[in-house]
C-alpha positions as CSV (number, residue, x, y, z in Angstrom):
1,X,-14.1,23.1,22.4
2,X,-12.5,23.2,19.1
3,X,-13.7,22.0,15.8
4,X,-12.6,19.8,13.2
5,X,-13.0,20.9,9.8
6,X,-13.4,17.9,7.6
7,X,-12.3,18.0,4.2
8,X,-14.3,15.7,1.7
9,X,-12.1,14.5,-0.5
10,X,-13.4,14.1,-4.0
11,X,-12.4,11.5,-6.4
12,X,-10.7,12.5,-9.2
13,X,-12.5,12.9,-13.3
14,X,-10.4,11.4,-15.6
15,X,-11.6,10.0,-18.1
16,X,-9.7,7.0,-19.7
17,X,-7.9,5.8,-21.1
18,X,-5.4,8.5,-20.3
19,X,-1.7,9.4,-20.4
20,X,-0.5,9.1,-16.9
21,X,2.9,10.0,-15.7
22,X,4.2,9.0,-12.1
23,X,6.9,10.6,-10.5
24,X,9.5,7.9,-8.6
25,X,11.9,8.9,-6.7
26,X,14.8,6.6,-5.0
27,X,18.4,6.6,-4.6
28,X,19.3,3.7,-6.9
29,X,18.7,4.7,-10.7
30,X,18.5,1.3,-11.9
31,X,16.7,-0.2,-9.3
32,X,13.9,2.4,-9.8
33,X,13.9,1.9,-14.0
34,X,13.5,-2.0,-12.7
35,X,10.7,-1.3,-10.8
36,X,8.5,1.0,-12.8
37,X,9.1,-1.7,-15.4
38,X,7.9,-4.5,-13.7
39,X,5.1,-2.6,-12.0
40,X,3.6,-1.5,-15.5
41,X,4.1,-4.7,-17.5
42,X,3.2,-5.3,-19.6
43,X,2.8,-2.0,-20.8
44,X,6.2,-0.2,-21.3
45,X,6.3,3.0,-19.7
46,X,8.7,6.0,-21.6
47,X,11.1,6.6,-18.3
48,X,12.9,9.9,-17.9
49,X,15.3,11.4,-15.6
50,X,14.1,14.3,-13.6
51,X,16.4,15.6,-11.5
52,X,19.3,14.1,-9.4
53,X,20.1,15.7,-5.5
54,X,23.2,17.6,-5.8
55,X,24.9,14.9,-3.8
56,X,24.0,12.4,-6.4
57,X,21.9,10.4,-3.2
58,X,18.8,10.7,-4.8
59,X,16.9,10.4,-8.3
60,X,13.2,11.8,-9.5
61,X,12.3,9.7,-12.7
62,X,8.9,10.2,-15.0
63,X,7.3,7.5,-15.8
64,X,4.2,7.8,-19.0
65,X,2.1,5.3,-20.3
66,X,-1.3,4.9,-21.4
67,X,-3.0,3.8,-18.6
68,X,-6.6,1.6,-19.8
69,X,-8.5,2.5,-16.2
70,X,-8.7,3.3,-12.6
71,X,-7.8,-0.2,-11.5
72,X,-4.8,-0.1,-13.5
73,X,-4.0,3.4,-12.7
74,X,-3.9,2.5,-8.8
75,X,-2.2,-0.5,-9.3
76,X,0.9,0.6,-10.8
77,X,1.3,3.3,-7.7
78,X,0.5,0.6,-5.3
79,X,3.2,-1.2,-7.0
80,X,5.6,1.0,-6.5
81,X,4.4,2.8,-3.3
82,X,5.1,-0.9,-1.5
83,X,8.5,-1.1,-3.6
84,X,11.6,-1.0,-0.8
85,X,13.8,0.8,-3.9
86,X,11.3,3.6,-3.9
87,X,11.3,6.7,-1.5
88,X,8.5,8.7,-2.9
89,X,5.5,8.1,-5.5
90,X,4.3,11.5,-6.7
């Protein structure tokens, strides 16, 4: 009989509030800047391009801001983790 090994996962120690960058990645530039806006209002997140695939299908943006505490920090990625524009929320 085999055994699981169970990894606790332990919450993170940040201490706010913080500079937190999230990395979005979609295959609509725009779209993405649109929703990393509206899922920080009303703080306004610096946005910058990361990387584009070679094919030009896909874009990685950064996303900073100054994020006030937990709730607001797993807000934002929830945001945009439900958003149909994005692909990946790093």
């Amino acid at each position: 009989m085999s055994q699981k090994r169970v990894i606790e996962q332990k919450k993170p120690d940040i201490s706010y509030p913080c500079s937190w960058e999230y990395k979005v990645i979609g295959s609509d530039e725009q779209k993405l800047r649109a929703v990393i806006l509206a899922a920080c209002t009303p703080v306004v997140p610096t946005i910058t391009l990361a990387n584009v695939s070679k094919k030009g299908t896909y874009f990685s943006l950064n996303a900073e801001l100054q994020v006030e505490d937990e709730e607001m920090r797993l807000r934002i990625f929830s945001y945009l983790n439900n958003s149909p524009d994005v692909k990946i929320v790093i």
